[in-house]
N, CA, C and O atoms as a DFTB+ gen file, in Angstrom:
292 C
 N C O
     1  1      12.129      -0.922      23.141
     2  2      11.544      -0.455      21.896
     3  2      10.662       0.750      22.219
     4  3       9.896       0.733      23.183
     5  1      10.797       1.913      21.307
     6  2      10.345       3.211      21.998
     7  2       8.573       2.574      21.409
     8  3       8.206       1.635      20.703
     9  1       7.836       3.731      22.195
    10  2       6.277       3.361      21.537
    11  2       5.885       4.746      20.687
    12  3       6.224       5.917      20.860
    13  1       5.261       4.284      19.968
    14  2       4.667       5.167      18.792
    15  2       2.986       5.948      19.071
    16  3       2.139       5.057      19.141
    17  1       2.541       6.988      19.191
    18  2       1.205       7.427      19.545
    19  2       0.753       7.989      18.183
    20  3       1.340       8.953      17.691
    21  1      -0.411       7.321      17.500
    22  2      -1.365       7.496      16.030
    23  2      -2.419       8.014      16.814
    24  3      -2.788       7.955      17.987
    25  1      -2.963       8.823      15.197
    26  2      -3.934       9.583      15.805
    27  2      -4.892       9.004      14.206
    28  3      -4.643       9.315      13.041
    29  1      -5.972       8.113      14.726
    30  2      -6.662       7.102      13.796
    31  2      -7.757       7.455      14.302
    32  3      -7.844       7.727      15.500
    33  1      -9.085       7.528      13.223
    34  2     -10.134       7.416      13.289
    35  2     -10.911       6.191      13.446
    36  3     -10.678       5.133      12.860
    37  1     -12.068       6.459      14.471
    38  2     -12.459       5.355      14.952
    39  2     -12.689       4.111      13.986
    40  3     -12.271       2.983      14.246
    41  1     -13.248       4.375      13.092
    42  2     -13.666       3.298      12.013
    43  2     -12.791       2.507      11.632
    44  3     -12.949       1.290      11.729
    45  1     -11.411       3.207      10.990
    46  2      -9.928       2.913      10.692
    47  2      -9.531       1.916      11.885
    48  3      -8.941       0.865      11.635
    49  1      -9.754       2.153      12.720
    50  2      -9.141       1.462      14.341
    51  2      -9.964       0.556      14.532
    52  3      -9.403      -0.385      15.094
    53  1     -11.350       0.308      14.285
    54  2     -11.948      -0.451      14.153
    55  2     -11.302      -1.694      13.637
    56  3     -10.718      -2.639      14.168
    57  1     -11.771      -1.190      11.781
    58  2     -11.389      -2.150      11.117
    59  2     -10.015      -2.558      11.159
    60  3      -9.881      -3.765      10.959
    61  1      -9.197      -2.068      11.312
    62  2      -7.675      -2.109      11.668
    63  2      -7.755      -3.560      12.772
    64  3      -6.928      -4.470      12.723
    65  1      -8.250      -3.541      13.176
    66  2      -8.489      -4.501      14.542
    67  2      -8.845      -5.878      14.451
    68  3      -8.404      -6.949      14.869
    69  1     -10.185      -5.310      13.477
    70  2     -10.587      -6.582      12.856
    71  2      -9.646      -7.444      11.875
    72  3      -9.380      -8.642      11.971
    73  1      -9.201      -6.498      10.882
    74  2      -8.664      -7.225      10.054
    75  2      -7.521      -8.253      10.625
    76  3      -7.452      -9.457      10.381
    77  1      -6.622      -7.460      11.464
    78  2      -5.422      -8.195      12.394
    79  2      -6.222      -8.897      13.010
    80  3      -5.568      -9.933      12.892
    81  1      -7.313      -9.283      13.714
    82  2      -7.841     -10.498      14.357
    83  2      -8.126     -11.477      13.452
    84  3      -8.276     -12.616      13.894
    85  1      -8.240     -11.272      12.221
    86  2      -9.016     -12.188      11.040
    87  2      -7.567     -12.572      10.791
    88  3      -7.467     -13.784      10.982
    89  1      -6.248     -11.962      10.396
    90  2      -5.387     -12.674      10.207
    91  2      -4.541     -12.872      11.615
    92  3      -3.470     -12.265      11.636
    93  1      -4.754     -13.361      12.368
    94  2      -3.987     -14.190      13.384
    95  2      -2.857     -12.537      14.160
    96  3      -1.698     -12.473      14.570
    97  1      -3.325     -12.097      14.105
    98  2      -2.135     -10.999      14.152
    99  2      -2.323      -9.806      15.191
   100  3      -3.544      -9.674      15.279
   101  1      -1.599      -8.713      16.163
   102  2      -2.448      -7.852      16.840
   103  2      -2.213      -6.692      15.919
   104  3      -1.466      -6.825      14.950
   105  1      -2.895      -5.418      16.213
   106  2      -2.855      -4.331      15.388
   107  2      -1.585      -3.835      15.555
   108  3      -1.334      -2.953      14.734
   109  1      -0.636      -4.096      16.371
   110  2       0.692      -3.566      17.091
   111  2       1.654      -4.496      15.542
   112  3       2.368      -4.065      14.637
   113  1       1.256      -5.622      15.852
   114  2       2.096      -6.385      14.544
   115  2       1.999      -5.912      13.372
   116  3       2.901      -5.679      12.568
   117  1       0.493      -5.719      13.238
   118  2       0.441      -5.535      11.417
   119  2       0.874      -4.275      11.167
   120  3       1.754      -4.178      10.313
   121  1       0.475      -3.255      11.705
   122  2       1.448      -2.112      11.713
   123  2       2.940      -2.096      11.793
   124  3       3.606      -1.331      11.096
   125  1       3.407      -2.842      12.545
   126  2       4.916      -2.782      12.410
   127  2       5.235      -3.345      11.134
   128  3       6.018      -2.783      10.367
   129  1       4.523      -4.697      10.801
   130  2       5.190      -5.433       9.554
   131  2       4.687      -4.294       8.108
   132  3       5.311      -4.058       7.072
   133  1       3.403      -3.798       8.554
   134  2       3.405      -2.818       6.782
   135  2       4.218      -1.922       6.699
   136  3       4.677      -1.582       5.609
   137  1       4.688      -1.152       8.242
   138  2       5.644      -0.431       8.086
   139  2       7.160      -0.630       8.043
   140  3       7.942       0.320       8.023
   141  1       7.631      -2.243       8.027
   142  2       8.869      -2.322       7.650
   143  2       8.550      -2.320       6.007
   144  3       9.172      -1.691       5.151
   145  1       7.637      -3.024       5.854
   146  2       7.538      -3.805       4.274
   147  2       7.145      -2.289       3.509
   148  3       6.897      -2.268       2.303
   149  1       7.123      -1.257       4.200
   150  2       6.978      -0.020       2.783
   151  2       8.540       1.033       3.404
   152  3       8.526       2.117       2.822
   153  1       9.240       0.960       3.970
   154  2      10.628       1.355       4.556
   155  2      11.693       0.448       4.328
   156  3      12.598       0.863       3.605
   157  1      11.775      -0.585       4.741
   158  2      12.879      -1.078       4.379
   159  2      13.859      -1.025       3.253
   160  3      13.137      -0.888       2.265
   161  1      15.287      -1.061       2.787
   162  2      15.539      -1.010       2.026
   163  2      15.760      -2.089       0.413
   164  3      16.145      -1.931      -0.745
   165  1      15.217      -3.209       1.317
   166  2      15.173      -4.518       1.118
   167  2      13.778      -4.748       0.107
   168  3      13.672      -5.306      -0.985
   169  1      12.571      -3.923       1.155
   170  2      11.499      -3.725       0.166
   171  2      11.124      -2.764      -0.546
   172  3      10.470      -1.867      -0.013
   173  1      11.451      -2.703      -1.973
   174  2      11.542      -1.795      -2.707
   175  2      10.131      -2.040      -3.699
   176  3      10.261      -2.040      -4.923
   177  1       8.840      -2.238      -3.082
   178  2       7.753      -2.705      -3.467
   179  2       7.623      -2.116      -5.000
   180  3       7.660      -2.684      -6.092
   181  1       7.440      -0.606      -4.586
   182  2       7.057       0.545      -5.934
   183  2       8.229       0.191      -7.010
   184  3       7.831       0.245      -8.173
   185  1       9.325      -0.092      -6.874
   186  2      10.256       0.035      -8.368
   187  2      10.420      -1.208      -8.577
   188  3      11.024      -1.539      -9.597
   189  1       9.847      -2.376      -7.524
   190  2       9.517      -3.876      -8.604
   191  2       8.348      -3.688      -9.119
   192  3       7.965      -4.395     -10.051
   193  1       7.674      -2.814      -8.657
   194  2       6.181      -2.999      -9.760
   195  2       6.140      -2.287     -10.901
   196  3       5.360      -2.613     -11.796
   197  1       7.127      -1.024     -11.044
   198  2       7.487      -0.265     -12.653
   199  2       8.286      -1.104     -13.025
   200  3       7.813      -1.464     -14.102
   201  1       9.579      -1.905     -12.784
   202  2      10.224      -2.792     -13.537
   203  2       9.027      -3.702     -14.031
   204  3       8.730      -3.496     -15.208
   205  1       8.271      -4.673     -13.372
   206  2       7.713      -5.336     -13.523
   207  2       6.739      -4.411     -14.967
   208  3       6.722      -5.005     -16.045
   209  1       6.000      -3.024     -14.879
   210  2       5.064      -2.843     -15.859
   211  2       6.084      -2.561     -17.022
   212  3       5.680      -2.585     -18.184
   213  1       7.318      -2.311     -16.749
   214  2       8.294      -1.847     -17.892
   215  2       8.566      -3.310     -18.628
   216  3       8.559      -3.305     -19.859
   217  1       8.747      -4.253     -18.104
   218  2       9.268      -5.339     -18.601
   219  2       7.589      -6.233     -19.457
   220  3       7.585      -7.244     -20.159
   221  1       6.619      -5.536     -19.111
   222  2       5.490      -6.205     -20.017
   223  2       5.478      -5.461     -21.577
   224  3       5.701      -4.324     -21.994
   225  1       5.008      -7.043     -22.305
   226  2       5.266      -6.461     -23.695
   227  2       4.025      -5.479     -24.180
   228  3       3.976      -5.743     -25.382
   229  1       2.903      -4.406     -23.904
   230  2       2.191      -4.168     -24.286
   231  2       2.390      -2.787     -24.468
   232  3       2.550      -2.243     -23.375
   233  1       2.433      -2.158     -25.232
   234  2       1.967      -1.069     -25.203
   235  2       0.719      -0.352     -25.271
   236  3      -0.355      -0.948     -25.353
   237  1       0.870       1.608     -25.225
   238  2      -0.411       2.399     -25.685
   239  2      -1.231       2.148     -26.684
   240  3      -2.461       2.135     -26.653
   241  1      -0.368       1.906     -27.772
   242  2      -0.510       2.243     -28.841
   243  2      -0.971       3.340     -29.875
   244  3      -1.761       3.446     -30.814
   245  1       0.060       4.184     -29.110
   246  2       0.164       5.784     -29.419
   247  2      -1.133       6.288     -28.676
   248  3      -1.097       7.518     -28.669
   249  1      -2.188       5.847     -28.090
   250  2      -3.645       6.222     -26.849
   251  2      -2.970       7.335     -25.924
   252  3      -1.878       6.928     -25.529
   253  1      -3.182       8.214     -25.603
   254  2      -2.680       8.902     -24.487
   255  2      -4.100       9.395     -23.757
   256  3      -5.247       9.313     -24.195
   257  1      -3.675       9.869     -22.643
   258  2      -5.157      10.748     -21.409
   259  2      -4.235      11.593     -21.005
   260  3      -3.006      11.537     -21.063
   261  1      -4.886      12.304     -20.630
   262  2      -4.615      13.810     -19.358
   263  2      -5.667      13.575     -18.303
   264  3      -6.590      12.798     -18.549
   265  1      -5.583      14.230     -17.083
   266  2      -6.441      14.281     -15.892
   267  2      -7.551      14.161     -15.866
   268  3      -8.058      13.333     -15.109
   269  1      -8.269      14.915     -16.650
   270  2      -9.489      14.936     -17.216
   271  2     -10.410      13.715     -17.416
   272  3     -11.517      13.503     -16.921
   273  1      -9.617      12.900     -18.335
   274  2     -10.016      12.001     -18.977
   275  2     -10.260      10.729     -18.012
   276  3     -10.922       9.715     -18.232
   277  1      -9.476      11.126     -16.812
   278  2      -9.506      10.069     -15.703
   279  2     -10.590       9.743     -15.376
   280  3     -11.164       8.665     -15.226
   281  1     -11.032      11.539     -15.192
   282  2     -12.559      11.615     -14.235
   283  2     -13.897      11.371     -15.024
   284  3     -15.018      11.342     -14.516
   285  1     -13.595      11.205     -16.331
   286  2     -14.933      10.644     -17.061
   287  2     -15.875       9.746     -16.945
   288  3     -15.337       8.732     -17.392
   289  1     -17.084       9.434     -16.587
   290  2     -17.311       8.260     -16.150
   291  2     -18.119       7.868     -17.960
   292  3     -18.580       6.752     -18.202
């Protein structure tokens, strides 16, 4: 298996570390598994989650935003 060289900031690598120690896991694993689970063709995460918002009954109700409106607090 060829090896891969990231270029991660310390904090990121940090917590990266931690988190895979908190779930049972090394940082070598969880990286491989997020990166099958957002590549694969199998996991098609993003177009079950628009089917999924397409298939809810709610609409706008004619409401629209532009960019702008995002940043409003």
């Amino acid at each position: 298996m060829p090896n891969v060289t990231l270029a991660i900031d310390d904090k990121l690598l940090r917590d990266g570390r931690k988190y895979a120690q908190n779930n049972g896991v090394t940082l070598n694993a969880l990286i491989r598994s997020l990166l099958v689970a957002t590549v694969s063709p199998e996991s098609n995460r993003l177009d079950e989650m628009f089917e999924r918002a397409d298939s809810l009954e709610i609409t706008s109700q004619g409401e629209t935003w532009n960019r702008e409106d995002l940043y409003r607090v």
